[in-house]
N, C-alpha and C positions, 0 to 999 in steps of 0.2 A: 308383572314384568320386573325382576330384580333385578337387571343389569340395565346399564345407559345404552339407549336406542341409538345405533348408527345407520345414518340416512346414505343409503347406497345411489339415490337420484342426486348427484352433484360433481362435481368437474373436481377432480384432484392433481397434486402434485404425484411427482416419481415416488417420492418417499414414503408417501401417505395412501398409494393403492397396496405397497408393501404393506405398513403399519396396520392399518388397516384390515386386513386379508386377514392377518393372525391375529389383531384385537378380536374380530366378529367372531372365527372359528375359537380361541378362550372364552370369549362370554357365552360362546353358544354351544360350546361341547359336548354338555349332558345332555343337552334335548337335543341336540343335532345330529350325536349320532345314536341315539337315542331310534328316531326316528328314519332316521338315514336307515338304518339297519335294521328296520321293523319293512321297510318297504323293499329293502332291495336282498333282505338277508338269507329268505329261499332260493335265490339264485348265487346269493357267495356261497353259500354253503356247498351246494352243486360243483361252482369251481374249485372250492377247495378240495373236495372228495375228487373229482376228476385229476386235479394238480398232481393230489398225491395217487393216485391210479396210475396217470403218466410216467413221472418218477420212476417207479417201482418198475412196469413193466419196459420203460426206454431205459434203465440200467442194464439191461443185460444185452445192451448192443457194447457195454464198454470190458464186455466178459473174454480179457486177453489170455485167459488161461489155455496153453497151445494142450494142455495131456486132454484136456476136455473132447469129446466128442464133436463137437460143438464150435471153436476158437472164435468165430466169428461172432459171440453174442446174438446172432438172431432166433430165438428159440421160437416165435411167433410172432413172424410180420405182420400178421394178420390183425392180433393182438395188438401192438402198437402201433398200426393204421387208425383203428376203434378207439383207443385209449387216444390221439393225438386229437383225431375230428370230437371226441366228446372235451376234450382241452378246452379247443377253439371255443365251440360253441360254447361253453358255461362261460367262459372270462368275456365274451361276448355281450350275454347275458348281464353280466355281472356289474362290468361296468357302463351299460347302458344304464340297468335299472338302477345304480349308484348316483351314474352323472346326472338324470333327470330329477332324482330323487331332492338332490343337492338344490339344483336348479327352482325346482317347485317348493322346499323348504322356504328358498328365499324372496322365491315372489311371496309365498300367503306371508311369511315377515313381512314385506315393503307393506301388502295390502291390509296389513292386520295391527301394525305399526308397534312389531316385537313379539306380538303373540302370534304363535304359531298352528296350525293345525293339522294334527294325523291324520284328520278325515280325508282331509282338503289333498294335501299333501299324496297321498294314496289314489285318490280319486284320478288327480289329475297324471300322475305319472303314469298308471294303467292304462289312462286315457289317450296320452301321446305317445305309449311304446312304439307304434307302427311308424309315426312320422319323424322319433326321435332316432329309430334304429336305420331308417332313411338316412336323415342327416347325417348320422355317425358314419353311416357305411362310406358317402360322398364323402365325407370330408377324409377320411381316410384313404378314399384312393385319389383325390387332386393330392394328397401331400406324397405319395409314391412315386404318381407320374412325377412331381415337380420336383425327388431327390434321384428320381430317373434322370431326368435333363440335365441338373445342374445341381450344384450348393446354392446357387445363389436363387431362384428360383421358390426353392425350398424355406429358403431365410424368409423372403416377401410374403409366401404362400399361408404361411404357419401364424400371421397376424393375423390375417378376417377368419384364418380357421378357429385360433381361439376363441373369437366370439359367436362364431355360427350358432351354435348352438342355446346361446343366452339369445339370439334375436328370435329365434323360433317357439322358445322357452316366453318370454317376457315379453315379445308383441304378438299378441293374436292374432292379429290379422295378417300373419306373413305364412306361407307355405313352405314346403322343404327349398324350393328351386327359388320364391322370395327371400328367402334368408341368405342363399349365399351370393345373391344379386346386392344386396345391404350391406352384408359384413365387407365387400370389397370396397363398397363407395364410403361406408361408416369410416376405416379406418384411416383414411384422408385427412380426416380431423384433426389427427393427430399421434401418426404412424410411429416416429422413433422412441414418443414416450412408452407407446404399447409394445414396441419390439425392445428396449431396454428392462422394461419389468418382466417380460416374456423369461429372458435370457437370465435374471436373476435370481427369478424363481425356479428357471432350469437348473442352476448350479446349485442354489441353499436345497431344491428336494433331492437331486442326485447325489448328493456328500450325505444327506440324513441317508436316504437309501443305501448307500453303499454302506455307513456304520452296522446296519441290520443284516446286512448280507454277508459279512465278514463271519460271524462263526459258523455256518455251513461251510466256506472257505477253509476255515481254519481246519475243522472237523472233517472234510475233505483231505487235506493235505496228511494230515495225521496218522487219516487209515489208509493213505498208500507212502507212509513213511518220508514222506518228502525232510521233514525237519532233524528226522535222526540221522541222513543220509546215505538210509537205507532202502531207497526208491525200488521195489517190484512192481513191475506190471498186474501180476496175479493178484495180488494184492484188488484190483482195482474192479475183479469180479464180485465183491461185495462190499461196494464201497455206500452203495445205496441200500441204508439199516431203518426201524425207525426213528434211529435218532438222526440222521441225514434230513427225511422226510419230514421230522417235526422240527426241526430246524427252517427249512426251507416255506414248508408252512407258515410260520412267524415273521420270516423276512419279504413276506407275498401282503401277509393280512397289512403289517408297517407301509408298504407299497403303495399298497391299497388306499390307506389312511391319507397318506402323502399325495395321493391323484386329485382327492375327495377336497383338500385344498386350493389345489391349481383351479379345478372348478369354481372353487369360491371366485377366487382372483379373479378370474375369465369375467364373472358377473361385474366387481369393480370397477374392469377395465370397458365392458360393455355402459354400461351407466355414465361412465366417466364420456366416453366418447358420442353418447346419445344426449347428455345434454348440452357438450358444446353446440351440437347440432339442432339439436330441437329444444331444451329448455323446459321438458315438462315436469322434471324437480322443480325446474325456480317457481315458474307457473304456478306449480298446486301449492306452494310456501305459501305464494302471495297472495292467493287466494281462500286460502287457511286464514292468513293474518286479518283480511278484510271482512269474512265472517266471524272471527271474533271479535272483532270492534264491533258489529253491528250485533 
């Protein structure tokens, strides 16, 4: 272990679930995603090849050229039905087997105290694909219905949702419909500190993401002359080349990277709020301490 072990079982300040988050993901980088990407990397790869399939064949809905037989871009609905649903499902995939990946990396940390294991790590995310892809599905649709209803709704909802999935992850003994019966009463403990970091880490990874999305924008604008002020439409029947596509590709995989984060966090914030509550950080310290005295 060549970096300083940080103990994710303990109560933190605002500052220091931020600090934090990004000390762990620096010291842990090479082997994290390392293994992050050994475990979940058959399925990004899948997405990306799907991403760019999409792309390619939804560009030719934007094919405004009227001489064309054609004008309307649709050369094959049928085509870009196939290419949308194989979309969905890989980035499904993707970041399923990503976020549990993440999740399982850090418990054999907690339980290995730095050292990490692929085996381990692989084993167990295989293992709870079914109940993780559960989880993922609910939690995604309480956060729909609740920006269905309201903003505010959505604001409240988006708390125990960041944690559902660390409580399914990191207590064993909770089930899909257990965990999100927890994450609502967990974050009682200490709701505005977890919705103020929620919110900060929404804006630092949306400004990183948006830096990487900007030259596909750029390169967009370009080739339908926006900047020279020579704007055609036609123009815009090939505006999706591979250099669009391997643009867009980099600004997905950076995305990607930036999710693999907030997960981290999500764990921070779950720990942080389970030992107000239960105390089974301090617990195991003090029981560390007493058998080394003895």
């Amino acid at each position: 272990m060549t970096e300083k072990y940080i103990e994710f079982r303990k109560q933190r300040e605002f500052s220091s679930l931020l600090s934090d988050t990004f000390t762990f993901v620096r010291n842990e980088f090479k082997s994290f995603i390392k293994i992050v990407f050994t475990v979940a990397g058959p399925s990004f790869v899948a997405f990306i090849i799907a991403m760019a399939f999409y792309t390619y064949t939804a560009g030719d809905v934007f094919n405004f050229d009227v001489t064309s037989p054609n004008p309307t871009g649709f050369k094959n609905p049928f085509l870009i039905i196939i290419s949308a649903m194989f979309y969905l499902i890989t980035a499904v995939l993707a970041y399923v087997f990503a976020g549990s990946a993440v999740l399982h990396y850090i418990k054999s940390y907690i339980e290995n105290k730095g050292e990490v294991s692929l085996a381990e790590v692989k084993r167990n995310t295989y293992n709870t694909f079914w109940g993780f892809l559960g989880v993922s599905f609910l939690k995604g649709l309480i956060i729909v219905i609740s920006l269905v209803m309201c903003v505010f709704p959505v604001l409240y909802a988006m708390v125990p949702m960041t944690i559902v999935l660390c409580i399914y992850v990191f207590n064993s003994r909770s089930d899909v419909m257990d965990s999100f019966g927890q994450s609502f009463s967990l974050v009682k403990e200490d709701f505005w500190t977890i919705f103020g970091a929620i919110i900060i880490f929404g804006i630092i990874l949306y400004i990183l993401s948006l830096i990487f999305a900007v030259p596909a924008i750029i390169y967009t604008y370009i080739k339908m002359g926006v900047f020279s002020g020579e704007f055609d439409p036609v123009n815009m029947n090939s505006f999706v080349d591979p250099i669009y596509i391997i643009l867009n590709i980099l600004s997905t995989l950076f995305q990607f990277l930036l999710n693999l984060i907030l997960v981290v966090a999500s764990a921070f914030m779950y720990f942080h709020l389970n030992e107000k509550r239960n105390f089974t950080g301090t617990y195991d310290r003090i029981n560390q301490i007493g058998n080394t005295e003895e």
